[in-house]
FIKOLZA-1660 file (N, C-alpha, C; in steps of 0.1 Angstrom, whole numbers, plus 5000, padded with zeros to 4 digits):
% residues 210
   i   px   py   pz ch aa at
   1 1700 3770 5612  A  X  N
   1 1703 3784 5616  A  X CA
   1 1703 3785 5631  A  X  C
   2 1715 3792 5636  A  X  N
   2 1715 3797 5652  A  X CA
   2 1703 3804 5655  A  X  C
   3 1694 3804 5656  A  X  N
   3 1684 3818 5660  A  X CA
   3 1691 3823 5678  A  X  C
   4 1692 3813 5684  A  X  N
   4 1699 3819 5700  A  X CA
   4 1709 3828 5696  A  X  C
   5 1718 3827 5685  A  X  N
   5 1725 3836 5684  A  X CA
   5 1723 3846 5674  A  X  C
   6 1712 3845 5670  A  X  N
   6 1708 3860 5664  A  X CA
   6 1698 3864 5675  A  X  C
   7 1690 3857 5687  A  X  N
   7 1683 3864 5695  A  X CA
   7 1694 3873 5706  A  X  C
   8 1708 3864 5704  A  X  N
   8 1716 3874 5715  A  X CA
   8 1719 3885 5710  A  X  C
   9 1723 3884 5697  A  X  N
   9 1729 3897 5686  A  X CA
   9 1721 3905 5687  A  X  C
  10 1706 3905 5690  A  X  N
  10 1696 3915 5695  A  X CA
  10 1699 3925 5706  A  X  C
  11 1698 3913 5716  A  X  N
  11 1700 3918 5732  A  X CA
  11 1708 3922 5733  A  X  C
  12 1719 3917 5728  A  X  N
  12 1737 3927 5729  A  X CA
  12 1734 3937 5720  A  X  C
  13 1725 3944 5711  A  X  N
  13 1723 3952 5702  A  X CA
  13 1739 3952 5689  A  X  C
  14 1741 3943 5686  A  X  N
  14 1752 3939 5677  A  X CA
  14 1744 3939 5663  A  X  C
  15 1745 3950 5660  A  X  N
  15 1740 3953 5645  A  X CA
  15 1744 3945 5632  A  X  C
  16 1760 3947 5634  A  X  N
  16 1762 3935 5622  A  X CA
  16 1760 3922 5624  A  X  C
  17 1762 3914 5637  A  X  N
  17 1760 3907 5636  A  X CA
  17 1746 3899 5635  A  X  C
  18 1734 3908 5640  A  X  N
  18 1721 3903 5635  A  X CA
  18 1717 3903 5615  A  X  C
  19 1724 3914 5612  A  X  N
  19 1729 3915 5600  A  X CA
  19 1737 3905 5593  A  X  C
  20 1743 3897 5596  A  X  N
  20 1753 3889 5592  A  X CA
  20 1745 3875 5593  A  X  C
  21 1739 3870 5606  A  X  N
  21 1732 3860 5607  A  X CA
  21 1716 3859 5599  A  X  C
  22 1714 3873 5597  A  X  N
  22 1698 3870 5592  A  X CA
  22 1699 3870 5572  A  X  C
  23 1711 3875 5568  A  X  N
  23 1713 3870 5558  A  X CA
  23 1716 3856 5555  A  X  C
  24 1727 3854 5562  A  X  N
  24 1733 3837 5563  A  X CA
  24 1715 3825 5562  A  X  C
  25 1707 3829 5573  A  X  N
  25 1697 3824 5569  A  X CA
  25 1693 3823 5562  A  X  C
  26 1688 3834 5553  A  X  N
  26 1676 3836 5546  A  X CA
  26 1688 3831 5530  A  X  C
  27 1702 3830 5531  A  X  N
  27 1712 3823 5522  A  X CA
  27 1707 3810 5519  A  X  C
  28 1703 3809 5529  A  X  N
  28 1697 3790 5534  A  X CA
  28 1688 3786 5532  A  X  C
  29 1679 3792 5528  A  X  N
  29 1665 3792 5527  A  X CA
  29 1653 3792 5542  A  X  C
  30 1661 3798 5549  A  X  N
  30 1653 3795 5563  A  X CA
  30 1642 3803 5556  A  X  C
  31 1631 3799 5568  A  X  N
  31 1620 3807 5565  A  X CA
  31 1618 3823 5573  A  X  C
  32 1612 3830 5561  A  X  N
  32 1618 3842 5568  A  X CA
  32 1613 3849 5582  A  X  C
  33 1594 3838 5583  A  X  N
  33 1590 3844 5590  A  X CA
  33 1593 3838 5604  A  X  C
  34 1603 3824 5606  A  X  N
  34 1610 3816 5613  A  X CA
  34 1620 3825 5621  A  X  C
  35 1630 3834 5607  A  X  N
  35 1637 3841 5613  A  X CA
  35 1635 3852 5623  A  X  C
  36 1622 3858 5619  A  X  N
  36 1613 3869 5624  A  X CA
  36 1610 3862 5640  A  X  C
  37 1602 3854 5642  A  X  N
  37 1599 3846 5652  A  X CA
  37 1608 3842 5667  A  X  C
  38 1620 3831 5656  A  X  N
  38 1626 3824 5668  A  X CA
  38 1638 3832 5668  A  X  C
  39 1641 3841 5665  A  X  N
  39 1655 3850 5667  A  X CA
  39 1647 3865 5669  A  X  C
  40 1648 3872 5661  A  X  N
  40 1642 3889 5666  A  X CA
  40 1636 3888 5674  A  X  C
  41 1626 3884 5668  A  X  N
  41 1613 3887 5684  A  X CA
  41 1614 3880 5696  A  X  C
  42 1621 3872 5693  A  X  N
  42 1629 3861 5708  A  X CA
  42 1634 3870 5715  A  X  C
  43 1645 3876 5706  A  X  N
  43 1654 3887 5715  A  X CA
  43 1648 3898 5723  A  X  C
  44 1640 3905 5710  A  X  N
  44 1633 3917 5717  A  X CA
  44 1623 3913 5729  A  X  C
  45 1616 3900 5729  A  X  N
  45 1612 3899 5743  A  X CA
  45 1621 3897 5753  A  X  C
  46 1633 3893 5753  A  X  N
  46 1637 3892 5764  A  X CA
  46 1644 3907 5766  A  X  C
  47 1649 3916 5757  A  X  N
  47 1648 3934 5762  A  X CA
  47 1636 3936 5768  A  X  C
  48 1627 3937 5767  A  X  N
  48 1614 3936 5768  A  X CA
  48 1615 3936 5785  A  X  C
  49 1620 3918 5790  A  X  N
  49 1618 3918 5803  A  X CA
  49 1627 3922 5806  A  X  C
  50 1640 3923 5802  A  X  N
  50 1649 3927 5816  A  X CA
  50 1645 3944 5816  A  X  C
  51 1637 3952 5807  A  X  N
  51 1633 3966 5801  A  X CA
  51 1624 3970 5820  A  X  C
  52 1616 3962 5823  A  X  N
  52 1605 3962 5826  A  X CA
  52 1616 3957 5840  A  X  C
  53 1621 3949 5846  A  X  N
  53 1630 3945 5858  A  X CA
  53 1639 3956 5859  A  X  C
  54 1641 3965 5848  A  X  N
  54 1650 3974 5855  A  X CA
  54 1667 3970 5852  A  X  C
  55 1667 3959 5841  A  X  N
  55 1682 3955 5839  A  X CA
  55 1685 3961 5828  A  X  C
  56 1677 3965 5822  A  X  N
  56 1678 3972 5809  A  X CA
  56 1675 3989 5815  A  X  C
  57 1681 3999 5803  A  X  N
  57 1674 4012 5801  A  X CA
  57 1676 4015 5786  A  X  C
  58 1670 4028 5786  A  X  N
  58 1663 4034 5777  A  X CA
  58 1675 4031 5760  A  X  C
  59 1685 4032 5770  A  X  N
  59 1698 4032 5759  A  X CA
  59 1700 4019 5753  A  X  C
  60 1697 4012 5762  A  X  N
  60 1702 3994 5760  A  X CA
  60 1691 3988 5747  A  X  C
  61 1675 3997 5756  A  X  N
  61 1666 3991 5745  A  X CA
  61 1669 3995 5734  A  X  C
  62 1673 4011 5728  A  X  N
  62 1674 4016 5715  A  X CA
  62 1682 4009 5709  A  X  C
  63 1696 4008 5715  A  X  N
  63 1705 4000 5704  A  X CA
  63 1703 3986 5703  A  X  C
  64 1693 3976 5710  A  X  N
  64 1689 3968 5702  A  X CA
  64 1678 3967 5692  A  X  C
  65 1671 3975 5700  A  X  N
  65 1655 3980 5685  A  X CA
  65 1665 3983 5675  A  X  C
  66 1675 3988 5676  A  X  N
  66 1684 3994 5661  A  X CA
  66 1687 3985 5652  A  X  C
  67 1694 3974 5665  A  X  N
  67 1701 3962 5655  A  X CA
  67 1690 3949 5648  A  X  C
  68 1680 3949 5654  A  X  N
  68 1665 3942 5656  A  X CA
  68 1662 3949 5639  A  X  C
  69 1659 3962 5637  A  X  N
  69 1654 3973 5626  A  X CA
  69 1664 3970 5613  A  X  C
  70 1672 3971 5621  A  X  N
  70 1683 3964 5604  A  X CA
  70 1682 3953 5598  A  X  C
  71 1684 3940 5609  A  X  N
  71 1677 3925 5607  A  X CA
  71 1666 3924 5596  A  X  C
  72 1660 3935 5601  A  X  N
  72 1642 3936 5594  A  X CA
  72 1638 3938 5582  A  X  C
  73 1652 3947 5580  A  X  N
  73 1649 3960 5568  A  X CA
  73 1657 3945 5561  A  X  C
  74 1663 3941 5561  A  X  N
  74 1664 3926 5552  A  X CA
  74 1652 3913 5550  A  X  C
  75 1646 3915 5559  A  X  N
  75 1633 3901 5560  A  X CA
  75 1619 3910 5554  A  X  C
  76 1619 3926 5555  A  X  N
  76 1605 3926 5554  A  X CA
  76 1601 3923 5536  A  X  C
  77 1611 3930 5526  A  X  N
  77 1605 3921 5512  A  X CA
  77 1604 3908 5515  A  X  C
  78 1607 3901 5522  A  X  N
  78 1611 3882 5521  A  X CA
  78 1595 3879 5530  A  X  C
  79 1595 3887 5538  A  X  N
  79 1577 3888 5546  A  X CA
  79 1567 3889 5534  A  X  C
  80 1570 3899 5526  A  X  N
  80 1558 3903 5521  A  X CA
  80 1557 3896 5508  A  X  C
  81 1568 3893 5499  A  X  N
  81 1569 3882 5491  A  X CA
  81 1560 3866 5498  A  X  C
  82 1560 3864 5509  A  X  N
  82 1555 3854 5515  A  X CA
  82 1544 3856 5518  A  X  C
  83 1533 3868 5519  A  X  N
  83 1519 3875 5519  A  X CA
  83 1521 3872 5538  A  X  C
  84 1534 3874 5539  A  X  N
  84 1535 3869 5560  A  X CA
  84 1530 3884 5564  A  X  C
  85 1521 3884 5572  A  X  N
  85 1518 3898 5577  A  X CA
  85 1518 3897 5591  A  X  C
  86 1522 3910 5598  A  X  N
  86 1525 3908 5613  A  X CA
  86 1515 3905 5621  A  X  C
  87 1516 3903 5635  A  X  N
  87 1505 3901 5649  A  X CA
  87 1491 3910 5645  A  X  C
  88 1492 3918 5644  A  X  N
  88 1483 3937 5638  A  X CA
  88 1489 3947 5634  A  X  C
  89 1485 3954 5626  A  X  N
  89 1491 3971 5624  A  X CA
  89 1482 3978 5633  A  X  C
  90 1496 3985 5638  A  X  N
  90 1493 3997 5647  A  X CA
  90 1493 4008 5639  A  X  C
  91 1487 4014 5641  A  X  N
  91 1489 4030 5635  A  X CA
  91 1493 4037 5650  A  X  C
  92 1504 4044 5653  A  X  N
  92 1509 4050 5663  A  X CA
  92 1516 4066 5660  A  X  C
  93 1512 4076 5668  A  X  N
  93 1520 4092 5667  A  X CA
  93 1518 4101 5679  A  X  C
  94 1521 4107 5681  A  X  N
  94 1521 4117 5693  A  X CA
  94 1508 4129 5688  A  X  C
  95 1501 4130 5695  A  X  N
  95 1491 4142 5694  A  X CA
  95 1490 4151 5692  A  X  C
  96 1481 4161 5686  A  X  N
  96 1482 4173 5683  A  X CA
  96 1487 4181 5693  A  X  C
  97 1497 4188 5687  A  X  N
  97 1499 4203 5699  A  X CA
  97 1513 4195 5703  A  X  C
  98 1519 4186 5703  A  X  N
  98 1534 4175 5710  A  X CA
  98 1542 4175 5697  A  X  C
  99 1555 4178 5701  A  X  N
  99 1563 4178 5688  A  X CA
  99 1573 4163 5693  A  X  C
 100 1567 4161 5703  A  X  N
 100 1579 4150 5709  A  X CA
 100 1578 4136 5707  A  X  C
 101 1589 4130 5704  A  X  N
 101 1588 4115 5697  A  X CA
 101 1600 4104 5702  A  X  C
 102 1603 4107 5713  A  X  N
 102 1615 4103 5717  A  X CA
 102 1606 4087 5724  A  X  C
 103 1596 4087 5732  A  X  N
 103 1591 4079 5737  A  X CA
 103 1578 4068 5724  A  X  C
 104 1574 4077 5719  A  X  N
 104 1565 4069 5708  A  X CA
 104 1573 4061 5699  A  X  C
 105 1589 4068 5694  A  X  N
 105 1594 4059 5687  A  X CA
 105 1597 4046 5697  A  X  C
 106 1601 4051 5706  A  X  N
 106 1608 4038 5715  A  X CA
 106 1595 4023 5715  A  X  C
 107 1582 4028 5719  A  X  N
 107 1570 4021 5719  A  X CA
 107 1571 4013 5704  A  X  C
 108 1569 4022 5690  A  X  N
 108 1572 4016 5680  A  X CA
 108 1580 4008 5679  A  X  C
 109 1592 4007 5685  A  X  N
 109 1606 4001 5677  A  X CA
 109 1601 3988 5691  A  X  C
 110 1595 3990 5702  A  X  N
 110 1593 3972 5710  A  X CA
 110 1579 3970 5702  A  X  C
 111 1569 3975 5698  A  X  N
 111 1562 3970 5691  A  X CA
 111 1564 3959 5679  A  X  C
 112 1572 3967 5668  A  X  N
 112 1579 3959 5660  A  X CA
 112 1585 3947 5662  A  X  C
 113 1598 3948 5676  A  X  N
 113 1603 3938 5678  A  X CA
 113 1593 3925 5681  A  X  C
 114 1583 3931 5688  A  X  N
 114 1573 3920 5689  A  X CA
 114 1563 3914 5677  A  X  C
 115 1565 3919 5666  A  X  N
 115 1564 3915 5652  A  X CA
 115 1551 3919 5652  A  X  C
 116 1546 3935 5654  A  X  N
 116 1536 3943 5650  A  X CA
 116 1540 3949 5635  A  X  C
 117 1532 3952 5631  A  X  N
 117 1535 3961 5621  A  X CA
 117 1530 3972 5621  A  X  C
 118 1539 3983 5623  A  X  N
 118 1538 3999 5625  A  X CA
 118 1538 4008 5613  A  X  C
 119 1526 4012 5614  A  X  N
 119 1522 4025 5608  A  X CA
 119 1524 4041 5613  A  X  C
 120 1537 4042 5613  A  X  N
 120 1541 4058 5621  A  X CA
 120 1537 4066 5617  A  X  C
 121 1527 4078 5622  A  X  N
 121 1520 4091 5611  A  X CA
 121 1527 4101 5616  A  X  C
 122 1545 4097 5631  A  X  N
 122 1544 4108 5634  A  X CA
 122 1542 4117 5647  A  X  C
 123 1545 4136 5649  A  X  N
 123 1542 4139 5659  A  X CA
 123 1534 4155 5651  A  X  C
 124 1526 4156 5663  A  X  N
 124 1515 4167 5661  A  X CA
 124 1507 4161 5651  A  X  C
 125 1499 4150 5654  A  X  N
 125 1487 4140 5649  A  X CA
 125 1478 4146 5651  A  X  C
 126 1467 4151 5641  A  X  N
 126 1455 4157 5644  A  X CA
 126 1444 4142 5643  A  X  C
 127 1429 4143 5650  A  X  N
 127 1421 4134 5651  A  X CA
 127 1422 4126 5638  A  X  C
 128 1416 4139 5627  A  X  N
 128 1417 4134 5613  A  X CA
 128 1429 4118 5606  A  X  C
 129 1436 4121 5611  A  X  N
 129 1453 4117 5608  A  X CA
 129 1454 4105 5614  A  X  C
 130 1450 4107 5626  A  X  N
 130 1450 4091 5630  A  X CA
 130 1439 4081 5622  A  X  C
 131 1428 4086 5618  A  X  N
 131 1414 4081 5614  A  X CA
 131 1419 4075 5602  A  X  C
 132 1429 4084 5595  A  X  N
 132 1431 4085 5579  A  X CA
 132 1445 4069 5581  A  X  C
 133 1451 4070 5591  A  X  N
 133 1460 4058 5593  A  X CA
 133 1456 4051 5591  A  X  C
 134 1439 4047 5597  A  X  N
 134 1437 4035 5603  A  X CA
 134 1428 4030 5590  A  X  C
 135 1419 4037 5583  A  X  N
 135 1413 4038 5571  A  X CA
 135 1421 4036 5557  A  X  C
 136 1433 4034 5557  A  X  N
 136 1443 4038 5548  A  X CA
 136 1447 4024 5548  A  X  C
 137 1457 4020 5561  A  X  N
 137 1465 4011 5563  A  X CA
 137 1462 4000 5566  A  X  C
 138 1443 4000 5573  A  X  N
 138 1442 3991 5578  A  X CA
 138 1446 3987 5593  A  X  C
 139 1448 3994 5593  A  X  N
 139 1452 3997 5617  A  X CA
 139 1439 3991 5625  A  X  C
 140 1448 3983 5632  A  X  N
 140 1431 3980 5643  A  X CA
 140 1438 3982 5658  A  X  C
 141 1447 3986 5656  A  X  N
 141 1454 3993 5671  A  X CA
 141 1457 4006 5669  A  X  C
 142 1452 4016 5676  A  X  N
 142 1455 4031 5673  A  X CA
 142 1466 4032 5693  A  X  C
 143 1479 4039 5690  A  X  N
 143 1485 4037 5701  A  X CA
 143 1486 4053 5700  A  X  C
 144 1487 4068 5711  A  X  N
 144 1484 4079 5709  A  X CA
 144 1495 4084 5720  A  X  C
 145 1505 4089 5721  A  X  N
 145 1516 4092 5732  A  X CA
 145 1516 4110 5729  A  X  C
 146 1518 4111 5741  A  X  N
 146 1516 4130 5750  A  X CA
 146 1525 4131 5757  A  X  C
 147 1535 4141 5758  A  X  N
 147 1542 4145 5769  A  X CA
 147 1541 4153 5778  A  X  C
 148 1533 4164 5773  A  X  N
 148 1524 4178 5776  A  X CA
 148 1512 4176 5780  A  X  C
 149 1512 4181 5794  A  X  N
 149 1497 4179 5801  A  X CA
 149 1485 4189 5792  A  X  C
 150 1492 4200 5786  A  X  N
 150 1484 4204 5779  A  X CA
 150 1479 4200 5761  A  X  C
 151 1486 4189 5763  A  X  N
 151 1480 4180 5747  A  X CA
 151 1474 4168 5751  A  X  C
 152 1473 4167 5764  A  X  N
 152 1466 4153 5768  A  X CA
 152 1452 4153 5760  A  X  C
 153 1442 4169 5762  A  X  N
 153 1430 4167 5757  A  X CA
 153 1430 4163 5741  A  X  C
 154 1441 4164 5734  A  X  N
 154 1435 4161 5720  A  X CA
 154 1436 4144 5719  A  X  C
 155 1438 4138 5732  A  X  N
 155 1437 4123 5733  A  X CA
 155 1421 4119 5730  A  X  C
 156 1411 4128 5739  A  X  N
 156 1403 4125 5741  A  X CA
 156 1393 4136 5726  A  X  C
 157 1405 4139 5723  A  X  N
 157 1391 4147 5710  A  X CA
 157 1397 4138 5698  A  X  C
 158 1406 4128 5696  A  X  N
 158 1407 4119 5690  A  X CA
 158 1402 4103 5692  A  X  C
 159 1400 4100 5703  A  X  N
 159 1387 4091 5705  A  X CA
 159 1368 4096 5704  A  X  C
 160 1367 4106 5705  A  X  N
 160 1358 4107 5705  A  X CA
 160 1354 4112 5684  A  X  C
 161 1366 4118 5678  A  X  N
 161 1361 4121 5662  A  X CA
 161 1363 4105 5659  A  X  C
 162 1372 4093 5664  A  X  N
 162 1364 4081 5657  A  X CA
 162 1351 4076 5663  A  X  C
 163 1345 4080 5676  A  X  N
 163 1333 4076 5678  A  X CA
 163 1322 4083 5666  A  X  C
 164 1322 4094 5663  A  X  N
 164 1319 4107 5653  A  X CA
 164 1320 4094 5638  A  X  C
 165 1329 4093 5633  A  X  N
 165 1334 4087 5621  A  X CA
 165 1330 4069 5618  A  X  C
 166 1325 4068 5633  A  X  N
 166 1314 4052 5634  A  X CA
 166 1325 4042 5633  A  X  C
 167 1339 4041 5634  A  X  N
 167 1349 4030 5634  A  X CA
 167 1357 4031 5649  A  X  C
 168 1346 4035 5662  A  X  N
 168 1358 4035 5676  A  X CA
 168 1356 4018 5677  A  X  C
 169 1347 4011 5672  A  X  N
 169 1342 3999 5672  A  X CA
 169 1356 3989 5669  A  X  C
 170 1363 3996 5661  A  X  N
 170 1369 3984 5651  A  X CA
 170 1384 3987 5653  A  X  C
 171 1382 3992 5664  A  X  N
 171 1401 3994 5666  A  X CA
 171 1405 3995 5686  A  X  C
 172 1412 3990 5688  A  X  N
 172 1417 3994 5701  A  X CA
 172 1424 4008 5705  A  X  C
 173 1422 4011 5711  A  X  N
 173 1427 4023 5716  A  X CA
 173 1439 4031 5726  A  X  C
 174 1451 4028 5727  A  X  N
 174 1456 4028 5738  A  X CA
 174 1468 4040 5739  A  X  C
 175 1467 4040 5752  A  X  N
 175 1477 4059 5756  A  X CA
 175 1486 4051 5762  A  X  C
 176 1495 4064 5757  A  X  N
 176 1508 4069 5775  A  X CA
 176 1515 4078 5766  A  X  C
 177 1522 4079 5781  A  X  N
 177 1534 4091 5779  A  X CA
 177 1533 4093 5793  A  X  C
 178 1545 4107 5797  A  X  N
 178 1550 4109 5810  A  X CA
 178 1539 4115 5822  A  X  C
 179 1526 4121 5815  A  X  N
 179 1515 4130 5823  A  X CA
 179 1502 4116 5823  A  X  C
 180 1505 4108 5817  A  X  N
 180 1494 4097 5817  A  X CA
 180 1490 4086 5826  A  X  C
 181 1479 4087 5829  A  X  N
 181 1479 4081 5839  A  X CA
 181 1462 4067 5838  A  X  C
 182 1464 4058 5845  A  X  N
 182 1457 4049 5842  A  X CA
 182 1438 4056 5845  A  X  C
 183 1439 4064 5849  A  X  N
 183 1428 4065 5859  A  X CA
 183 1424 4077 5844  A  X  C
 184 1432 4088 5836  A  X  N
 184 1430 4095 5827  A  X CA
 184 1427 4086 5813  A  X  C
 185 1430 4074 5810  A  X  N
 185 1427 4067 5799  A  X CA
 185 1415 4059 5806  A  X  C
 186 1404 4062 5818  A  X  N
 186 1395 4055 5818  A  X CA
 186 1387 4065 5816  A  X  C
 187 1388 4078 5821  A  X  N
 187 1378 4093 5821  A  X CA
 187 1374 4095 5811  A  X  C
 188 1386 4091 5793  A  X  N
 188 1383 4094 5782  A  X CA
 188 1382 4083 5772  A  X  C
 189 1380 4069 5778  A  X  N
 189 1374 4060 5769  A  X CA
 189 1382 4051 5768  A  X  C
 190 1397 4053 5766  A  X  N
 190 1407 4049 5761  A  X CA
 190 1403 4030 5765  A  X  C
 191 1407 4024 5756  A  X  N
 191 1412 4005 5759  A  X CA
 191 1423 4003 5768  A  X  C
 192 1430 4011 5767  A  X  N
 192 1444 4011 5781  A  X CA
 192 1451 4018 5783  A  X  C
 193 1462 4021 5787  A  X  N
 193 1471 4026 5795  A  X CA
 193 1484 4015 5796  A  X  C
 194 1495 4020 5790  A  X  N
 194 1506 4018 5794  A  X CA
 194 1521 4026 5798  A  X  C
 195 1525 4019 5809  A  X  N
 195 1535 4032 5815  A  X CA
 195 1548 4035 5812  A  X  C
 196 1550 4021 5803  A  X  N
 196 1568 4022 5797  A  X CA
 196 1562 4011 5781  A  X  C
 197 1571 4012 5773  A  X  N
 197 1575 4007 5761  A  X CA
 197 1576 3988 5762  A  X  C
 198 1582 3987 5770  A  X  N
 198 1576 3969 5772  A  X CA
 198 1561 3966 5775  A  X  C
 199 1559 3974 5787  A  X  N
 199 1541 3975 5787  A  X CA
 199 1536 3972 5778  A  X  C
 200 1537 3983 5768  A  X  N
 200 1530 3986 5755  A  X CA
 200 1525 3973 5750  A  X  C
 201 1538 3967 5748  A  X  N
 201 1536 3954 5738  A  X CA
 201 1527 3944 5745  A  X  C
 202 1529 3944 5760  A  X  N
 202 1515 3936 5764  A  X CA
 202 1507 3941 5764  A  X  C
 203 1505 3950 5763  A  X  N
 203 1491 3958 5766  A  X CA
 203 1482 3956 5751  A  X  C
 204 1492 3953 5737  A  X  N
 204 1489 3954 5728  A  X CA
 204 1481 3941 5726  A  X  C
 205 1493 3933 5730  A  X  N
 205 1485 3917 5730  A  X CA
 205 1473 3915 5738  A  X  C
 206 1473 3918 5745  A  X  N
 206 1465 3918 5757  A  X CA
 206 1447 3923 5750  A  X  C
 207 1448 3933 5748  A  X  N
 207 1439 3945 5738  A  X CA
 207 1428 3931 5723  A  X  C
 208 1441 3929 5719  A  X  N
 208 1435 3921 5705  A  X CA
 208 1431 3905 5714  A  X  C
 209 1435 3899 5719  A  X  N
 209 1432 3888 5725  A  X CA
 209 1422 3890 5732  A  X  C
 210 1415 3901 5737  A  X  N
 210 1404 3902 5742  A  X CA
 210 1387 3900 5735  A  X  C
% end
């Protein structure tokens, strides 16, 4: 199987054709989580860097997260048939009082690429909700994004009800959004801070490898 050319079919966000090549594979018996590996997630890291250099934007990333998402939506029965489970589940949503989801999905859809597995609960996340993700799904990355300087505090009244609930132990913790700032995810406990959607995914790696 080409995987360089299903990693380009990413980067050029060519829907059918990541579609076209990740069936052909999996025709073949490639392995699925081979295809996951040396093609998607190949691609999405290199949106990833050129995301973060400034050669990419916001548009470029989506319509390859798109065509990356479709790829997926064909390998994830062939994953789970294979008991293949991703890097971590994230449980990820925007916080109470934020109706906005434009940036949390973008974080989701490079998380994914980076072969996380996302647990979305969503926008206007109460403490409860994220707890219930992470208790539910199994989440050991809780990712929490704010647009509104005045929903920032339910960041910090959602780390503090899992301190309350005795599991801040067993999960990572990490913010952003456009009012966030590295110095505000140290005041309220947070594991990190990241400032754009490629971040994220280091920051994610970065977090569990610790």
């Amino acid at each position: 199987m080409d995987f360089a050319a299903l990693s380009e079919a990413v980067i050029n966000g060519d829907r059918n054709a990541a579609v076209k090549l990740t069936e052909e594979g999996l025709a073949r018996d490639v392995l699925p989580q081979d295809i996951l590996q040396k093609g998607l997630v190949a691609g999405m890291d290199v949106v990833g860097k050129k995301f973060k250099a400034n050669e990419f934007y916001v548009p470029e990333v989506l319509v390859a997260a798109r065509a990356m998402k479709s790829a997926m939506a064909l390998l994830r029965p062939k994953l789970a048939e294979a008991n293949i489970e991703g890097v971590a589940k994230v449980v990820i949503g925007t916080v109470r009082g934020d109706l906005h989801d434009i940036g949390k999905n973008l974080v989701a859809m490079m998380l994914e690429g980076a072969g996380f597995d996302i647990i979305d609960i969503g926008v206007d996340c109460s403490p409860e909700k994220f707890i219930q993700g992470v208790k539910e799904k199994g989440g050991t990355v809780v990712a929490m994004s704010a647009l509104l300087t005045t929903t920032m505090p339910s960041m910090k009244d959602t780390i503090a009800e899992f301190e309350s609930a005795g599991i801040r132990g067993d999960v990572k913790m990490m913010i952003g959004g456009a009012p966030i700032t590295q110095d505000y995810a140290d005041s309220i406990g947070a594991d990190g801070y990241a400032p754009d959607a490629a971040s994220a995914v280091d920051l994610a790696k970065e977090l569990l490898a610790a």
